[in-house]
N, C-alpha and C positions, 0 to 999 in steps of 0.2 A: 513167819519170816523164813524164807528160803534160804541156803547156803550153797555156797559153790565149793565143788572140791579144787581144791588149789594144792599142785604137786610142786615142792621144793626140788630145783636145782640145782646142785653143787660141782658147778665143775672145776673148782679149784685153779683156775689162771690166775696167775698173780698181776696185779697191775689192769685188771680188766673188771666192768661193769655192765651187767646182764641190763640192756634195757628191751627184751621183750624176746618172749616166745613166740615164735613165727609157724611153726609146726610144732606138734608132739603124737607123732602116730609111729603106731606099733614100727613101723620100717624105716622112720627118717625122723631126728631130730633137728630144725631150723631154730638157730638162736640168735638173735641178734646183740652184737655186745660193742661197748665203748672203751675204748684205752682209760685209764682213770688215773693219770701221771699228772702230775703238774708240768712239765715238760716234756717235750718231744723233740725226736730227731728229724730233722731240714729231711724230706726227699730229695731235694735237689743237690745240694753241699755238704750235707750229713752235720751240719754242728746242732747241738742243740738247741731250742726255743721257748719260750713260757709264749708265745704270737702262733694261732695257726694262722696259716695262709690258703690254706685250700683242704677240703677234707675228701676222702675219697672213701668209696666203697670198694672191699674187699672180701671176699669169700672164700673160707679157708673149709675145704669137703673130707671127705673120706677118713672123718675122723672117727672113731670107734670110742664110745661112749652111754652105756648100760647095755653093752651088745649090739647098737643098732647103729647105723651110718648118720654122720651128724656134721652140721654144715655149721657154722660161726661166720 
């Protein structure tokens, strides 16, 4: 029986949930993550919500993270 090396990520965002590494090479880290709130804020009116209405993709780059350039 074979094993896979599986490397823990700990990036410490509060309110956020790691659903999948998308990259992990020596010069970029790609992670994919989900808000993990019970509520959110309206993009449009900004009040709060427990109802998403639309969900959008967003990529947050140039972040520095075990020394190397890392996307969210």
């Amino acid at each position: 029986m074979a094993f896979m090396d599986v490397m823990t990520i700990r990036l410490h965002l509060r309110a956020m949930r790691v659903l999948e590494v998308i990259e992990d090479l020596p010069e970029r880290l790609v992670v994919a993550v989900r808000a993990s709130q019970s509520w959110l804020r309206c993009g449009a009116c900004g009040h709060k919500t427990h109802t998403v209405h639309e969900t959008r993709k967003v990529a947050v780059s140039d972040l520095a993270f075990g020394g190397r350039p890392t996307t969210l």
